[in-house]
PDB file of the backbone (N, CA, C, O) and the ligand in Angstrom, with CONECT records:
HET     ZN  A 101       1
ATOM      1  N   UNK A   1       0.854  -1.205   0.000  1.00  0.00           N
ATOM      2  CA  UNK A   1       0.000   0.000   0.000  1.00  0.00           C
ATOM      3  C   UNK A   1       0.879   1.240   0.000  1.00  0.00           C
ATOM      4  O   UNK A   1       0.698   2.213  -0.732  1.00  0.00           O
ATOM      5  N   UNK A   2       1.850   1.105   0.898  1.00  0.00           N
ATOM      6  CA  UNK A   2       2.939   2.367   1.132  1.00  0.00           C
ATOM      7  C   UNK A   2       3.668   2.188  -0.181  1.00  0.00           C
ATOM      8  O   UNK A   2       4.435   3.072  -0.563  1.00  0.00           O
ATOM      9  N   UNK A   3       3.484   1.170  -0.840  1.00  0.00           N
ATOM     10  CA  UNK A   3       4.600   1.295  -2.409  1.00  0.00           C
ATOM     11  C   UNK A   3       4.346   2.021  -2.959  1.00  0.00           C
ATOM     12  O   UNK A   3       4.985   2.964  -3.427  1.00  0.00           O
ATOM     13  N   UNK A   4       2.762   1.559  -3.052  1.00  0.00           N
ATOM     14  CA  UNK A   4       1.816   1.966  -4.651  1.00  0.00           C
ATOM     15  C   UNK A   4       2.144   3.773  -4.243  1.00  0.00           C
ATOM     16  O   UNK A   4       2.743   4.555  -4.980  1.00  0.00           O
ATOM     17  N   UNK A   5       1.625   4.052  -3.045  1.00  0.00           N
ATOM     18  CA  UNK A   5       1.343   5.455  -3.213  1.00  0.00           C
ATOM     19  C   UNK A   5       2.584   6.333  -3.601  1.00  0.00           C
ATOM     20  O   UNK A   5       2.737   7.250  -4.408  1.00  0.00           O
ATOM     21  N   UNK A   6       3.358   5.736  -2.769  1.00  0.00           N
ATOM     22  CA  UNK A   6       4.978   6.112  -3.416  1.00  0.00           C
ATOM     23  C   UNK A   6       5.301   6.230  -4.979  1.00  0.00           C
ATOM     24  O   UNK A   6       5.894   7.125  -5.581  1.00  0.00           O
ATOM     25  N   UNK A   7       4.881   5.368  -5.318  1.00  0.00           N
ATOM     26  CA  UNK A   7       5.137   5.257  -7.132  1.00  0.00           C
ATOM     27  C   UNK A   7       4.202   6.022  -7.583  1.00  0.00           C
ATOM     28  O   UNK A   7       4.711   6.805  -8.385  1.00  0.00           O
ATOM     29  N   UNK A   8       2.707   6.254  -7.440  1.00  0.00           N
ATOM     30  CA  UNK A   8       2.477   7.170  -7.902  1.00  0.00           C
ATOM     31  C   UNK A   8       2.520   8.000  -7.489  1.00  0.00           C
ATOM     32  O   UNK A   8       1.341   8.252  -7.242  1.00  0.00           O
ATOM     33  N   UNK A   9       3.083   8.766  -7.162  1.00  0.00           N
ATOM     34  CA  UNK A   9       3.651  10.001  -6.667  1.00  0.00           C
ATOM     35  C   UNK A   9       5.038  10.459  -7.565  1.00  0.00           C
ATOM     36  O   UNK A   9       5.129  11.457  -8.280  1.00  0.00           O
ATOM     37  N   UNK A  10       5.859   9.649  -7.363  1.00  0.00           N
ATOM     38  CA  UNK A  10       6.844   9.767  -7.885  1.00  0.00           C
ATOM     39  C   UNK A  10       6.795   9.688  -9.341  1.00  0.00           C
ATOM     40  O   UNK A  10       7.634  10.347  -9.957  1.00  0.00           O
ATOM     41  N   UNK A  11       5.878   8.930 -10.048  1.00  0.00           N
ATOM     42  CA  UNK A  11       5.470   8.963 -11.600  1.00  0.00           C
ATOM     43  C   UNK A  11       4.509  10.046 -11.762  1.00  0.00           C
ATOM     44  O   UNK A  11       4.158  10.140 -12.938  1.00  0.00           O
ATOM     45  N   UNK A  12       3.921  10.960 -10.929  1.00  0.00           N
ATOM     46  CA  UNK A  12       2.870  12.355 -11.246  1.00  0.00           C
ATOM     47  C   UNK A  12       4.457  13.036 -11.161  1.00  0.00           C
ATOM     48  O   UNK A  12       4.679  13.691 -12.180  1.00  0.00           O
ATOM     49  N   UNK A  13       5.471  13.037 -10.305  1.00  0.00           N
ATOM     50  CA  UNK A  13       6.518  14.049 -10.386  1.00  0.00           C
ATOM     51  C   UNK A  13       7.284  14.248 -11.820  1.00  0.00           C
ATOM     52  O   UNK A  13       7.712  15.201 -12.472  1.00  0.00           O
ATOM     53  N   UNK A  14       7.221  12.863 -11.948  1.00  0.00           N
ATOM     54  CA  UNK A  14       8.380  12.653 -13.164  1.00  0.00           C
ATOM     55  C   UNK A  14       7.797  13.544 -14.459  1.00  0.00           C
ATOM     56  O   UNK A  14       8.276  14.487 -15.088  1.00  0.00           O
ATOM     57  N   UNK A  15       6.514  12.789 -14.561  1.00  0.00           N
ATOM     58  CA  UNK A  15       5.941  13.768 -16.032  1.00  0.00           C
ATOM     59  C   UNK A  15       5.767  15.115 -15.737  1.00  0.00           C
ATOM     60  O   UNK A  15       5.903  16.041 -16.537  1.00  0.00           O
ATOM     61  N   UNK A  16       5.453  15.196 -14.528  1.00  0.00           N
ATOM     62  CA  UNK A  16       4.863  17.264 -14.739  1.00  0.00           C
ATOM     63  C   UNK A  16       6.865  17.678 -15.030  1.00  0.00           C
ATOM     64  O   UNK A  16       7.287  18.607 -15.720  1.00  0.00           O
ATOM     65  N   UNK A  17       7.693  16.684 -14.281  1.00  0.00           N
ATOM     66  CA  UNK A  17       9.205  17.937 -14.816  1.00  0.00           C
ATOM     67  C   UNK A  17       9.333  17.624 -16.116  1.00  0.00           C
ATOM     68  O   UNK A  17       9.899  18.457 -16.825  1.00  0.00           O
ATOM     69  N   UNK A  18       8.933  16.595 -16.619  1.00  0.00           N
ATOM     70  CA  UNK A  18       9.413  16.264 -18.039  1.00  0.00           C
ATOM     71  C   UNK A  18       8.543  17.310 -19.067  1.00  0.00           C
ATOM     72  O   UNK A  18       8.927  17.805 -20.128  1.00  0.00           O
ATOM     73  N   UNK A  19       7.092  17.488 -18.298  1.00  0.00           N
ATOM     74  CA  UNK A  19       6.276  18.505 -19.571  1.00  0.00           C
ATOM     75  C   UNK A  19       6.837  19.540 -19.370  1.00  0.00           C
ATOM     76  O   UNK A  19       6.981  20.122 -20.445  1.00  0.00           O
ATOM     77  N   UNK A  20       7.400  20.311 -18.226  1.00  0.00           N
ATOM     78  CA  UNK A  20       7.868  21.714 -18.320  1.00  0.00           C
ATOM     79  C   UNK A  20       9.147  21.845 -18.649  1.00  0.00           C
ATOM     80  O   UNK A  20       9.564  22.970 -18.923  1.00  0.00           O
ATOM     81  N   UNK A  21      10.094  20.615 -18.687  1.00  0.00           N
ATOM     82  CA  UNK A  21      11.318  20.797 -19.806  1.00  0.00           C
ATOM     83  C   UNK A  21      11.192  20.988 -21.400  1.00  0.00           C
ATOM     84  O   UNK A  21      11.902  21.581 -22.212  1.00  0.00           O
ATOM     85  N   UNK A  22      10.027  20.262 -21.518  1.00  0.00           N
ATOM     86  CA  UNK A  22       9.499  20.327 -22.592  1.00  0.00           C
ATOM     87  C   UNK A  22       9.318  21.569 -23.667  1.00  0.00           C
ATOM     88  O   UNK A  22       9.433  21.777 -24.875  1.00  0.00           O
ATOM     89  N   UNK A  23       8.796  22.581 -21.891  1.00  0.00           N
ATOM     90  CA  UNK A  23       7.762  23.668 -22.601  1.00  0.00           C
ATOM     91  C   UNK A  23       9.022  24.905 -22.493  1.00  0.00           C
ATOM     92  O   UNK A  23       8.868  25.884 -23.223  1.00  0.00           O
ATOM     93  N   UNK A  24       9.819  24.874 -21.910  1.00  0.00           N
ATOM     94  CA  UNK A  24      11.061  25.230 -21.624  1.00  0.00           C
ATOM     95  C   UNK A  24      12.042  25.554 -23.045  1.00  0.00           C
ATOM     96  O   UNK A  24      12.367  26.587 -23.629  1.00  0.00           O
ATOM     97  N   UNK A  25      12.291  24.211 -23.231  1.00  0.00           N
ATOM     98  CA  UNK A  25      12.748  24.187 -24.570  1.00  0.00           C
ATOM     99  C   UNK A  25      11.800  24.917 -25.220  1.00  0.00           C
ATOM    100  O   UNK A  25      11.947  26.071 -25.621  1.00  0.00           O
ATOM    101  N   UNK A  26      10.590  24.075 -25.348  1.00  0.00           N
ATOM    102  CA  UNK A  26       9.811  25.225 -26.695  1.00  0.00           C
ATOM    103  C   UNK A  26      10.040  26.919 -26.729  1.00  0.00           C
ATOM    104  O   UNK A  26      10.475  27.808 -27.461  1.00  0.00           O
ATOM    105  N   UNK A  27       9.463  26.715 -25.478  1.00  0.00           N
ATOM    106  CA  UNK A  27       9.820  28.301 -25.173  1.00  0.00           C
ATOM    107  C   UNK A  27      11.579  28.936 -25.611  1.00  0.00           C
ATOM    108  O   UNK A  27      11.878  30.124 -25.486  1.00  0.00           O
ATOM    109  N   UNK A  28      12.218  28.236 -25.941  1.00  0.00           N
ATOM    110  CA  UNK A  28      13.914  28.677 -25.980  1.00  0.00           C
ATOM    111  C   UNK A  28      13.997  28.577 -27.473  1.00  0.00           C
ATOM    112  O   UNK A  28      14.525  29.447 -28.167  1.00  0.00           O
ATOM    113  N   UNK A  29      13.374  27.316 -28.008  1.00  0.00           N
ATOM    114  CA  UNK A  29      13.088  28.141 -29.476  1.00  0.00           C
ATOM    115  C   UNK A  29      12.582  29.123 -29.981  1.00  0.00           C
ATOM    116  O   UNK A  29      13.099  30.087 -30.544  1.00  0.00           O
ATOM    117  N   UNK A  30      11.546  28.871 -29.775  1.00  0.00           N
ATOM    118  CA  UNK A  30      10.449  30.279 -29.888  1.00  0.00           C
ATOM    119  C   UNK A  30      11.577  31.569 -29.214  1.00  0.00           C
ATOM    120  O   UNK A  30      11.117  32.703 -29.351  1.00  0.00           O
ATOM    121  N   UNK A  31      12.477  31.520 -28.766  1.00  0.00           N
ATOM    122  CA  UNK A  31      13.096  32.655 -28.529  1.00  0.00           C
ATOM    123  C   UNK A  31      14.418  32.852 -29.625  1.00  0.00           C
ATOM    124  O   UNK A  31      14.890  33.883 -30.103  1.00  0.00           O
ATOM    125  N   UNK A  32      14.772  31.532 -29.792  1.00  0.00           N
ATOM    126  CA  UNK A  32      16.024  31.640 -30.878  1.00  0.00           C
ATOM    127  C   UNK A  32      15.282  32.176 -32.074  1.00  0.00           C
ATOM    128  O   UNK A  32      15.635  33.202 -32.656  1.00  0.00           O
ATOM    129  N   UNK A  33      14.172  31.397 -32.446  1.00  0.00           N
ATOM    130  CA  UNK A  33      13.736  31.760 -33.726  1.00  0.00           C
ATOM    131  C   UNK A  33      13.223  33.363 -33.966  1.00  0.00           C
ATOM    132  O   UNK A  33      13.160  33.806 -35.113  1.00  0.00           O
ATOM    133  N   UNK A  34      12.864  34.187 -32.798  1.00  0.00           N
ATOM    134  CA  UNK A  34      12.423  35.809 -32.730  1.00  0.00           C
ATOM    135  C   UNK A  34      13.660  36.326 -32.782  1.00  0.00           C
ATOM    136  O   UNK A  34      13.832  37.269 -33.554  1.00  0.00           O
ATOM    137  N   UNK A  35      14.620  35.908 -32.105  1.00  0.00           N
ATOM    138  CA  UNK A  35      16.077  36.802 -32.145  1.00  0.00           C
ATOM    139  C   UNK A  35      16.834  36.385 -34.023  1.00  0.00           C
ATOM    140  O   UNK A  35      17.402  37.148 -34.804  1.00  0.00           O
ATOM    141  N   UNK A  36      16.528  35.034 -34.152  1.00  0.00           N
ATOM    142  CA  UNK A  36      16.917  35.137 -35.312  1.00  0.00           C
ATOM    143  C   UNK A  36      16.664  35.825 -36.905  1.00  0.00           C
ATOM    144  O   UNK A  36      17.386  36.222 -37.821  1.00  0.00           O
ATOM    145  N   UNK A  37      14.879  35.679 -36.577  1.00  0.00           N
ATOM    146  CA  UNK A  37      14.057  37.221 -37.183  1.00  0.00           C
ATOM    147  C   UNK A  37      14.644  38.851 -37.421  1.00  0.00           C
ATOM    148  O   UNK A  37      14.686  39.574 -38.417  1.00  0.00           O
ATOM    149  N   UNK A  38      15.156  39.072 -35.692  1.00  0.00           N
ATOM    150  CA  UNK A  38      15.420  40.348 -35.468  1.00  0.00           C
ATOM    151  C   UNK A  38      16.700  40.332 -36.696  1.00  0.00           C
ATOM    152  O   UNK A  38      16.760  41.201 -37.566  1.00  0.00           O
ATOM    153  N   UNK A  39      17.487  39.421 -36.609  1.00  0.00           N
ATOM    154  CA  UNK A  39      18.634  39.740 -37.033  1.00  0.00           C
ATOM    155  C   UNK A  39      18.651  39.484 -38.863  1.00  0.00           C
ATOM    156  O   UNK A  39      19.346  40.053 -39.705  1.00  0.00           O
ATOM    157  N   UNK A  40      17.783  38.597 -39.003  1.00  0.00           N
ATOM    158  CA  UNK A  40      17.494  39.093 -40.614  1.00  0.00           C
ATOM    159  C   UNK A  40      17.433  40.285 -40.912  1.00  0.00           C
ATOM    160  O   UNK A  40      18.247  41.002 -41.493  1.00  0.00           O
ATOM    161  N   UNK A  41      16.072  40.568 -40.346  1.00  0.00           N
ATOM    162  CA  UNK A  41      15.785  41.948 -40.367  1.00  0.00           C
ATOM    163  C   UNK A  41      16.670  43.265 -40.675  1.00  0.00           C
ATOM    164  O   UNK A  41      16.783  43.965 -41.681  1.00  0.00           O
ATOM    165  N   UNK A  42      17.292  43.311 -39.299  1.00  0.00           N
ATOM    166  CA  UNK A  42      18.803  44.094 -39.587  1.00  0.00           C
ATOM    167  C   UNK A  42      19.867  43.733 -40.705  1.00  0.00           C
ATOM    168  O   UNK A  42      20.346  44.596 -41.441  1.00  0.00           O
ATOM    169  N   UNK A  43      20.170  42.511 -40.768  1.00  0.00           N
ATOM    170  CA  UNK A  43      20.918  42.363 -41.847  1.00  0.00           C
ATOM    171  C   UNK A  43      20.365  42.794 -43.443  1.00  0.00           C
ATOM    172  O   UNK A  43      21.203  43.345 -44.157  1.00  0.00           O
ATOM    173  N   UNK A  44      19.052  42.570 -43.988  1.00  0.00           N
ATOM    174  CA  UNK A  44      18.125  42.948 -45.010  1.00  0.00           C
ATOM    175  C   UNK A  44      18.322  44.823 -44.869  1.00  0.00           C
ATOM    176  O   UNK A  44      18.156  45.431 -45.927  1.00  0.00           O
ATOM    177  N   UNK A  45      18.634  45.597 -43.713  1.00  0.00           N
ATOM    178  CA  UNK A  45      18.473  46.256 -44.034  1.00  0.00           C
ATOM    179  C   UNK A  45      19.620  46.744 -43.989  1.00  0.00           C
ATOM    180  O   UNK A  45      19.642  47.406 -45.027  1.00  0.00           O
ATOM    181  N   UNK A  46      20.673  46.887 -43.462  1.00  0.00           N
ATOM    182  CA  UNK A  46      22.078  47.072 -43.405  1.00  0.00           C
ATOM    183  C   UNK A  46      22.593  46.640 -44.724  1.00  0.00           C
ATOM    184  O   UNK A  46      23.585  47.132 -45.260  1.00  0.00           O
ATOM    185  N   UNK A  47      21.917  45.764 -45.179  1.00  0.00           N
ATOM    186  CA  UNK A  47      22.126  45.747 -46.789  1.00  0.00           C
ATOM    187  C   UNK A  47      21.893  46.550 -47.700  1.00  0.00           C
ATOM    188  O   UNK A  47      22.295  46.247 -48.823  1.00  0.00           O
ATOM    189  N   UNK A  48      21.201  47.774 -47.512  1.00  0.00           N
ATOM    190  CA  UNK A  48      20.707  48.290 -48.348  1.00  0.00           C
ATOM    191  C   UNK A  48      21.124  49.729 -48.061  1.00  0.00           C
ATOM    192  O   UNK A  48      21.180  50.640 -48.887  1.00  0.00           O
ATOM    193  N   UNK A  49      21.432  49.793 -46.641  1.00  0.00           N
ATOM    194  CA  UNK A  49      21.798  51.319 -46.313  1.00  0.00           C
ATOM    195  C   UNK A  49      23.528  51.423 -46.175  1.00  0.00           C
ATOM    196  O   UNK A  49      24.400  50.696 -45.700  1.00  0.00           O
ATOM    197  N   UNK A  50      23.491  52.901 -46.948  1.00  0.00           N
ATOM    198  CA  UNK A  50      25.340  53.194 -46.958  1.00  0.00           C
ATOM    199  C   UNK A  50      25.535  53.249 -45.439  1.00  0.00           C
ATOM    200  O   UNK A  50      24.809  53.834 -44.634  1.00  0.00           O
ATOM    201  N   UNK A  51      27.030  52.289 -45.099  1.00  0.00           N
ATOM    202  CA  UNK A  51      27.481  52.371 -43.731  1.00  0.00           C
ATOM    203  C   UNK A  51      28.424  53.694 -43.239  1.00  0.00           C
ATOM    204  O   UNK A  51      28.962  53.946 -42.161  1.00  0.00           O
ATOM    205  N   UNK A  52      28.370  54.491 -44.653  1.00  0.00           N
ATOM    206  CA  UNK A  52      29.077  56.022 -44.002  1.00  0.00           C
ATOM    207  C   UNK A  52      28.061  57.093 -44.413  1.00  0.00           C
ATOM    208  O   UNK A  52      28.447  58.133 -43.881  1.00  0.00           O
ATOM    209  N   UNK A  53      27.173  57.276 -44.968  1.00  0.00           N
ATOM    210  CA  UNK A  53      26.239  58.198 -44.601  1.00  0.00           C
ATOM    211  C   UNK A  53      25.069  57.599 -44.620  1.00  0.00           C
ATOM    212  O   UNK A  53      24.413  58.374 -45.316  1.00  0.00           O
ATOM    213  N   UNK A  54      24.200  56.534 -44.252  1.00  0.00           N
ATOM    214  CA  UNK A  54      23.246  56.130 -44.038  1.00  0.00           C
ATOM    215  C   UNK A  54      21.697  56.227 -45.592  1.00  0.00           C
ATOM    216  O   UNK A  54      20.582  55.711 -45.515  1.00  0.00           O
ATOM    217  N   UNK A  55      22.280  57.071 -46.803  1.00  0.00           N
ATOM    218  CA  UNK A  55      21.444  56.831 -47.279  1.00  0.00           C
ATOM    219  C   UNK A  55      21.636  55.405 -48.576  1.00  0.00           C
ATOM    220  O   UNK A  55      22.687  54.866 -48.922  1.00  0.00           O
ATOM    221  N   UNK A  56      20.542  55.180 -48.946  1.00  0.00           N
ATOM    222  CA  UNK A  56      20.605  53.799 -50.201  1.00  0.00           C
ATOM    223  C   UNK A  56      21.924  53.171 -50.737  1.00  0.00           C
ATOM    224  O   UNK A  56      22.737  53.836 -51.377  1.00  0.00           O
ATOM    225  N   UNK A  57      22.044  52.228 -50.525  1.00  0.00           N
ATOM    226  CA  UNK A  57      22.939  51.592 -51.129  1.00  0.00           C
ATOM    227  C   UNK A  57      23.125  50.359 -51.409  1.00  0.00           C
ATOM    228  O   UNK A  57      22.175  49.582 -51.311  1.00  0.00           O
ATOM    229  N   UNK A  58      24.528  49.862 -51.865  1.00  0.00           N
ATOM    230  CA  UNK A  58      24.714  48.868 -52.340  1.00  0.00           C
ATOM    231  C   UNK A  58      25.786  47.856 -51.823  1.00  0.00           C
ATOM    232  O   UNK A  58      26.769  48.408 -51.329  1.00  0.00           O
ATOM    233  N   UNK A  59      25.809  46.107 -51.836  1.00  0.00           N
ATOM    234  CA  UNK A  59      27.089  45.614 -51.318  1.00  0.00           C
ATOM    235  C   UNK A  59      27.871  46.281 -52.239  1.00  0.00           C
ATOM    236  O   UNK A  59      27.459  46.656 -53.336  1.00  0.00           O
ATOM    237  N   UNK A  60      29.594  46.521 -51.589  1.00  0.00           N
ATOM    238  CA  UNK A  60      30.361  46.689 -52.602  1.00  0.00           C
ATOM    239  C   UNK A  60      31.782  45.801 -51.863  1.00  0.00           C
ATOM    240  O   UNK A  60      31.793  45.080 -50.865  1.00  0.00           O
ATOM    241  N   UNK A  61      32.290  45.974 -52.282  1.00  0.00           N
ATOM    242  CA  UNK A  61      34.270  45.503 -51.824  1.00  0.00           C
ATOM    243  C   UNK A  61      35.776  45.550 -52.034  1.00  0.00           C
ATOM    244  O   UNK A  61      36.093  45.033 -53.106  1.00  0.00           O
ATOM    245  N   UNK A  62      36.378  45.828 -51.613  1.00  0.00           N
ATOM    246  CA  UNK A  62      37.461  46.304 -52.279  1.00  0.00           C
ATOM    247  C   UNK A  62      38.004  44.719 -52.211  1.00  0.00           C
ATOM    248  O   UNK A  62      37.322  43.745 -51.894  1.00  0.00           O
ATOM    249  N   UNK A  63      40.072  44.732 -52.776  1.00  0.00           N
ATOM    250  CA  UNK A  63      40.626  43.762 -53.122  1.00  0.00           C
ATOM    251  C   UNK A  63      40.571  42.618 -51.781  1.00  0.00           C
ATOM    252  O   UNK A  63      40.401  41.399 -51.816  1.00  0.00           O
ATOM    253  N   UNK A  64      40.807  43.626 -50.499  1.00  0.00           N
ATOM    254  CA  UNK A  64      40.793  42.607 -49.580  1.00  0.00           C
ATOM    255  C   UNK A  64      39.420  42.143 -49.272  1.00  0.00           C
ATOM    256  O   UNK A  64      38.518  42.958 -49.465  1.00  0.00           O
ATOM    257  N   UNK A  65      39.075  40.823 -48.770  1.00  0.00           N
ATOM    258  CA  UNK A  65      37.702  40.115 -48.339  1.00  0.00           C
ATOM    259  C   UNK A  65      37.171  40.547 -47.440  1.00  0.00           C
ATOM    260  O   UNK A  65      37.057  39.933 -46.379  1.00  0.00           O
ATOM    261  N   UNK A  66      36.634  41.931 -47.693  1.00  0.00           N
ATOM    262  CA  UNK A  66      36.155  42.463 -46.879  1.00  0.00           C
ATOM    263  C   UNK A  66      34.624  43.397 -47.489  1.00  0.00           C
ATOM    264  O   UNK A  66      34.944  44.386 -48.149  1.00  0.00           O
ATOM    265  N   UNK A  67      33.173  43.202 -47.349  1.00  0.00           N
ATOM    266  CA  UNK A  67      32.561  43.923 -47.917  1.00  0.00           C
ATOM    267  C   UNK A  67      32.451  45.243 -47.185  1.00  0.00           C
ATOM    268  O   UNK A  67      33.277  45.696 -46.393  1.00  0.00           O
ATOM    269  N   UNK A  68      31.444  45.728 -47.519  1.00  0.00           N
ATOM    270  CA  UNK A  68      30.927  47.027 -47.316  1.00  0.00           C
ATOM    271  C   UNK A  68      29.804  47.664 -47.889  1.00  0.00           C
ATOM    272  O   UNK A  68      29.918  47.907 -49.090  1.00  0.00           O
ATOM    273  N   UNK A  69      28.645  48.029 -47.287  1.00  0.00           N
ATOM    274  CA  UNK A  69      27.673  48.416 -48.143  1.00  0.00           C
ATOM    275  C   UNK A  69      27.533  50.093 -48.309  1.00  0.00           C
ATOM    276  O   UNK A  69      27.613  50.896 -47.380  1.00  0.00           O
ATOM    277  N   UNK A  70      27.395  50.282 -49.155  1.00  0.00           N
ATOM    278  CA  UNK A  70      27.641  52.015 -49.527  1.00  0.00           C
ATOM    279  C   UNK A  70      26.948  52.790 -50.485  1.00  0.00           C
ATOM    280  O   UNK A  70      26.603  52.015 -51.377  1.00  0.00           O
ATOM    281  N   UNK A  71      26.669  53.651 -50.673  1.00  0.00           N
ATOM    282  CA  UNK A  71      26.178  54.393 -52.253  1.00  0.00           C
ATOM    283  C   UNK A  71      27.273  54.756 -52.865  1.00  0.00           C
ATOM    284  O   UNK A  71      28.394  55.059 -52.457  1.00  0.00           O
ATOM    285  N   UNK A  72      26.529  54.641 -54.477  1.00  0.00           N
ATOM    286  CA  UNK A  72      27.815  55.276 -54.883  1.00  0.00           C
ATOM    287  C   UNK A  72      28.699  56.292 -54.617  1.00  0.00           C
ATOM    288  O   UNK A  72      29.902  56.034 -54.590  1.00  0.00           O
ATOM    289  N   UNK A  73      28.281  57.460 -54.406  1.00  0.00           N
ATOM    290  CA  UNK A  73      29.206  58.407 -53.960  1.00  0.00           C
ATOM    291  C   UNK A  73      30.529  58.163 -52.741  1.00  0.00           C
ATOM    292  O   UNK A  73      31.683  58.574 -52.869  1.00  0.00           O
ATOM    293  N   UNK A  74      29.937  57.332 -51.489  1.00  0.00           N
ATOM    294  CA  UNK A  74      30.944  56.752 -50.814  1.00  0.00           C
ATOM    295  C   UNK A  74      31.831  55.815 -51.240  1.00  0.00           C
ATOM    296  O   UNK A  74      32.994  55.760 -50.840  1.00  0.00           O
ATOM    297  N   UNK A  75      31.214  54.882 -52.240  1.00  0.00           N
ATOM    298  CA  UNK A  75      32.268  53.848 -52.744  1.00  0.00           C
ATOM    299  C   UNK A  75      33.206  54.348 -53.607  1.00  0.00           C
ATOM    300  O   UNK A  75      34.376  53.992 -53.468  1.00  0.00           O
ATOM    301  N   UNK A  76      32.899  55.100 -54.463  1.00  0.00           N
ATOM    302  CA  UNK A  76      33.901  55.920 -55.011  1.00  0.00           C
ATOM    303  C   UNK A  76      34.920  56.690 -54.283  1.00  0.00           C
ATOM    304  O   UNK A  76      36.096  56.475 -54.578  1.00  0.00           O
ATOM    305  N   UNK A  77      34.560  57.815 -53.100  1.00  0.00           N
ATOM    306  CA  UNK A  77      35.497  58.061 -52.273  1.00  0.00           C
ATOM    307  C   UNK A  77      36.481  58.101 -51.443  1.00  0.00           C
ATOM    308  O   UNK A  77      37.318  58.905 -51.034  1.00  0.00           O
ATOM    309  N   UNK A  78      35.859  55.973 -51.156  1.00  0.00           N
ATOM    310  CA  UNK A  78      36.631  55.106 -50.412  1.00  0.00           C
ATOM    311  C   UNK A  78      37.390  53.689 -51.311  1.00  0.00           C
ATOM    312  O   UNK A  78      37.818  52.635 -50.840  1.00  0.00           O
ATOM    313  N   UNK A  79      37.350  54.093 -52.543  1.00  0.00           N
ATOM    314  CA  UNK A  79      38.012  53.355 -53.532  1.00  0.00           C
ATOM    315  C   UNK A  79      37.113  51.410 -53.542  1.00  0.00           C
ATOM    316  O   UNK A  79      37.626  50.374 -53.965  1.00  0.00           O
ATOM    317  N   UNK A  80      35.897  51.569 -52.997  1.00  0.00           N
ATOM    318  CA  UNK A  80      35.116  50.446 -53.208  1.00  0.00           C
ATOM    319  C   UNK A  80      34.654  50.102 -54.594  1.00  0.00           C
ATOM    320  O   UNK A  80      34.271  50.922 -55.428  1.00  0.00           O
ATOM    321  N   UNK A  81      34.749  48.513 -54.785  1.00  0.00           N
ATOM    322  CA  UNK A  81      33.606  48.328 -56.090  1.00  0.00           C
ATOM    323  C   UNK A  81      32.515  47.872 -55.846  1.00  0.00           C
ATOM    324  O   UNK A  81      32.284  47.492 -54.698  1.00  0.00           O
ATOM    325  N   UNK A  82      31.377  47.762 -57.007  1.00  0.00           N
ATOM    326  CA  UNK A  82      30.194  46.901 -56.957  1.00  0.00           C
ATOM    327  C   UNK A  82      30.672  45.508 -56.217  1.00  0.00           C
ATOM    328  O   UNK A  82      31.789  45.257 -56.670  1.00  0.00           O
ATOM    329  N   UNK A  83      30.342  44.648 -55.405  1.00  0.00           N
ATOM    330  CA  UNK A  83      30.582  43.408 -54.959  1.00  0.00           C
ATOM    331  C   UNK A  83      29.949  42.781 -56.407  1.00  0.00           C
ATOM    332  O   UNK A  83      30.845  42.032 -56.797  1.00  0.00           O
ATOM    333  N   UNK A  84      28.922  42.730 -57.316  1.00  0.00           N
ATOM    334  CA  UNK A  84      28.809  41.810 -58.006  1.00  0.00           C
ATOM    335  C   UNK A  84      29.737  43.148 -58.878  1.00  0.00           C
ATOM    336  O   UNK A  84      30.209  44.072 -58.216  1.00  0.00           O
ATOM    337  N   UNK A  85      29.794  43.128 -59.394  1.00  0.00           N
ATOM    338  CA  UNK A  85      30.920  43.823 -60.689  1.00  0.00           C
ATOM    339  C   UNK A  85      32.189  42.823 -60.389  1.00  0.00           C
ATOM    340  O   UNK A  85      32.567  41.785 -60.932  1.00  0.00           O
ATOM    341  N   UNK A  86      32.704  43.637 -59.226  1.00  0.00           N
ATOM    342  CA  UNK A  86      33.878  42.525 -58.817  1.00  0.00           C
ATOM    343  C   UNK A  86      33.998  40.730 -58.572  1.00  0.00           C
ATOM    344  O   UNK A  86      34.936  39.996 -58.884  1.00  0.00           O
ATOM    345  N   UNK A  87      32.880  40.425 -58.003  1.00  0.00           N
ATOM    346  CA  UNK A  87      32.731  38.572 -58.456  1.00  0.00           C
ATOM    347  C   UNK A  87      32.404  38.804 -60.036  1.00  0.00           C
ATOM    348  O   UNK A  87      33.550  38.632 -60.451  1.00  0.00           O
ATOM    349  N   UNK A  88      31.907  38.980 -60.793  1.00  0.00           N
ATOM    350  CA  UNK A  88      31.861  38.818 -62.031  1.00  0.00           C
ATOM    351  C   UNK A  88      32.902  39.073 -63.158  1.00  0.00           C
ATOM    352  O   UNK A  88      32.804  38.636 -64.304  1.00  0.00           O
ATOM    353  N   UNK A  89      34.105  39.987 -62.582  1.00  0.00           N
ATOM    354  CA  UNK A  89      35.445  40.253 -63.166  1.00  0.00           C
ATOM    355  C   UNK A  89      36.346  38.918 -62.060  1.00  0.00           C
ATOM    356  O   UNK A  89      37.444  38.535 -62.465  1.00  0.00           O
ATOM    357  N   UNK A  90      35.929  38.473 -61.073  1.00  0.00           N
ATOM    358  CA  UNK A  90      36.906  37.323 -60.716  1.00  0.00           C
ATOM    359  C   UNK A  90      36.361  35.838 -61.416  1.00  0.00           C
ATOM    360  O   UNK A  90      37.004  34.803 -61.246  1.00  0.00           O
TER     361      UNK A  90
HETATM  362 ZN    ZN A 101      27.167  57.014 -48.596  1.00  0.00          ZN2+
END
């Protein structure tokens, strides 16, 4: 009699920690996957805006492997090319 109640007890413990590891995890995705959103996001747009005066632009890169996104006027100033111009001449 003192077993049974023991075991179930101890088997109501086991599943309620196992569902809230469960929900735990879920919950930790559901958080990777919003932070990973955020950071598309930013990246989609950091793509598009010059990183020295903030208006429209384009990837570009010079010789070393290094990009940079810029408008024309900055890439010219800072001796950058089109990133596809330049993969398409390599
Ligand atoms: Zn610019």
């Amino acid at each position: 009699m003192g077993d049974c109640a023991w075991q179930a007890t101890s088997t109501t413990g086991g599943k309620t920690s196992d569902k809230r590891a469960l929900e735990s995890v879920a919950d930790l995705v559901r958080r990777v996957e919003l932070a990973e959103g955020l950071v598309r996001a930013a990246e989609a747009r950091a793509s598009v805006t010059c990183e020295l005066c903030g208006t429209a632009g384009v990837l570009h890169r010079t010789p070393a492997p290094w990009c940079k996104t810029l408008c024309p006027a900055c890439a010219e100033r800072a001796g950058y090319a089109p990133a596809t111009e330049a993969h398409g001449a390599a």
